[in-house]
C-alpha positions as CSV (number, residue, x, y, z in Angstrom):
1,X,12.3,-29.9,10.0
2,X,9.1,-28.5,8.2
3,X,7.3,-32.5,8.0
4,X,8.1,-32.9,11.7
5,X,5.4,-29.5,12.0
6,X,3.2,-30.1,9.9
7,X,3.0,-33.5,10.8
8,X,2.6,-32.3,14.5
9,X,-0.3,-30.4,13.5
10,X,-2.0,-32.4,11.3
11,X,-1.7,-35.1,14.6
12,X,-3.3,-32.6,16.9
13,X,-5.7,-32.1,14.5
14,X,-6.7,-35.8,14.5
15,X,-6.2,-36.5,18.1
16,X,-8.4,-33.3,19.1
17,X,-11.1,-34.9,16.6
18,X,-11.0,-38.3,18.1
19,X,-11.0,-37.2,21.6
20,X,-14.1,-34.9,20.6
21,X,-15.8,-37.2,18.1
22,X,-15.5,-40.6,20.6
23,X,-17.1,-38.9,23.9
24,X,-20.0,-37.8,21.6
25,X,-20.4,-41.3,20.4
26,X,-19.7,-42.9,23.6
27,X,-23.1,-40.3,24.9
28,X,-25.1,-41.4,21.7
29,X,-24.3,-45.2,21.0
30,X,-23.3,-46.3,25.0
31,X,-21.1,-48.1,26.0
32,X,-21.8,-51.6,25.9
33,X,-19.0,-52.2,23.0
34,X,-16.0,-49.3,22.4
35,X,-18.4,-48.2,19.9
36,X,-16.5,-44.7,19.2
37,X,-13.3,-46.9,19.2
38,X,-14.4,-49.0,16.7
39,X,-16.4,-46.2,14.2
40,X,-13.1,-44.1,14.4
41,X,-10.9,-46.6,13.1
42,X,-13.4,-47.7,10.2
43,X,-13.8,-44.1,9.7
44,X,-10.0,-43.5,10.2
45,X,-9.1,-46.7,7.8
46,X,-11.6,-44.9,4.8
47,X,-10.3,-41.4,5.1
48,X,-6.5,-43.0,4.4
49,X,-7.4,-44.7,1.9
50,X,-9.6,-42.0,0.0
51,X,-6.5,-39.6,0.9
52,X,-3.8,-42.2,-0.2
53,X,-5.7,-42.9,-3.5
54,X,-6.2,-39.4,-4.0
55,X,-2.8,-38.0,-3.8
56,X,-1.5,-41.5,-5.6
57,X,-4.0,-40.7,-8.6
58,X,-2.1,-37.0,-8.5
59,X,1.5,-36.7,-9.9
60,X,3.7,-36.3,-6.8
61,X,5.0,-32.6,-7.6
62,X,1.3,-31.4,-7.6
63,X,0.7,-32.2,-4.2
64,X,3.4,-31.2,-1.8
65,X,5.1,-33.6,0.4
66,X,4.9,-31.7,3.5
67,X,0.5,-31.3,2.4
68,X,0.8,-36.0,2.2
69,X,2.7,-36.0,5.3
70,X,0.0,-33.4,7.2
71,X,-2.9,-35.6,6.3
72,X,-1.8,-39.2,5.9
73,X,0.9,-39.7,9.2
74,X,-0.2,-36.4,11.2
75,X,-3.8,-35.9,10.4
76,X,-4.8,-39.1,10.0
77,X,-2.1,-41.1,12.0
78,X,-3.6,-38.7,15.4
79,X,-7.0,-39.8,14.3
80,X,-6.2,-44.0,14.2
81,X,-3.1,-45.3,14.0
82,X,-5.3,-48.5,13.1
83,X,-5.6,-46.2,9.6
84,X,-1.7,-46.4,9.1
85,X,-2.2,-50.4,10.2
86,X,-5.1,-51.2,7.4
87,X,-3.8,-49.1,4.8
88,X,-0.3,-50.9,5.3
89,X,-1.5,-54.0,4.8
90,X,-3.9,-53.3,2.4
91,X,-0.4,-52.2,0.5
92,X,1.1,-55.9,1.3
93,X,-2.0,-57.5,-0.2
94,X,-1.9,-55.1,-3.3
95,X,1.5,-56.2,-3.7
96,X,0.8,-59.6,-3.8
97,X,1.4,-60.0,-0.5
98,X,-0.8,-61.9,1.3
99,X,1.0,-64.4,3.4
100,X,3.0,-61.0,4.5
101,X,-0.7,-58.9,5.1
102,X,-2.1,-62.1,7.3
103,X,1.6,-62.0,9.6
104,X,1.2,-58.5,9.7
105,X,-2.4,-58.4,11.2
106,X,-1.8,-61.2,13.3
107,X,1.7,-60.0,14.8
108,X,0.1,-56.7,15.4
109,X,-3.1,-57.7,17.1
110,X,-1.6,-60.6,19.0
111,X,1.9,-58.3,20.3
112,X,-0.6,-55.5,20.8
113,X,-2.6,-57.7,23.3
114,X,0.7,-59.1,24.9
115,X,2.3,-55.4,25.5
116,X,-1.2,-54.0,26.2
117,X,-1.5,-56.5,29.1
118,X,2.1,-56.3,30.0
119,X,2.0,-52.7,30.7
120,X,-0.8,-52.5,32.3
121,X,0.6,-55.0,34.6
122,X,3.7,-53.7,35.3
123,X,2.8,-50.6,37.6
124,X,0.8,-53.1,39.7
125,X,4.2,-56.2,40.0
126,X,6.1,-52.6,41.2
127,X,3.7,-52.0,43.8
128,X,3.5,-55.7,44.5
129,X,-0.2,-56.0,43.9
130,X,-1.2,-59.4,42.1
131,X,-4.6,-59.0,39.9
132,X,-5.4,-60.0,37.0
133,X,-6.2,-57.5,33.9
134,X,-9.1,-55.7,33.9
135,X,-9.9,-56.5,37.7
């Protein structure tokens, strides 16, 4: 039960500093793109992989589970889960993996986009409203 806190606050942590950190982006960059959408997952994808590397290169009694589990799934995990995404497959392509990485990036992107548009469509069919996403 002690992983399920600290990875609770390790993902309020990150979703505090994502809420926080993508409004002040949003104010400095625009919005003409998702700009602090898209800087918070390239920040997000680095900070695993500098963590994951880090506690990897360390043997696994020095760093306490419950410290990995904080940082990588809460911390990290509340900041991006396109972090947990990149670093996954950047573990299928380590592996050897690559025909697995490429299904993995395009099964997520593309079911993302289908369940993305499904949900938002949803609430709308139940109300019997007929637009098309993003009208």
């Amino acid at each position: 039960m002690l992983s399920y806190g600290f990875v609770a606050l390790g993902g309020a942590a990150g979703s505090v500093l994502r809420f926080g950190l993508n409004r002040w982006l949003s104010l400095l960059l625009g919005e003409t793109l998702p700009w602090g959408t898209i800087l918070i997952n390239v920040v997000g994808s680095f900070a695993i992989g500098l963590f994951a590397a880090y506690f990897e290169s360390n043997t696994r009694s020095a760093i306490p589970l419950e410290v990995r589990q904080f940082v990588l799934v809460g911390l990290c995990g509340g900041f991006t889960t396109f972090s947990s995404f990149s670093l996954q497959t950047l573990v299928l392509l380590n592996a050897g993996e690559a025909g697995r990485a490429l299904l993995n990036v395009a099964l997520s992107v593309a079911l993302c986009l289908v369940a993305v548009a499904l949900g938002y469509m949803v609430p709308n069919a139940l109300a019997g409203i007929t637009r098309s996403v993003g009208a």
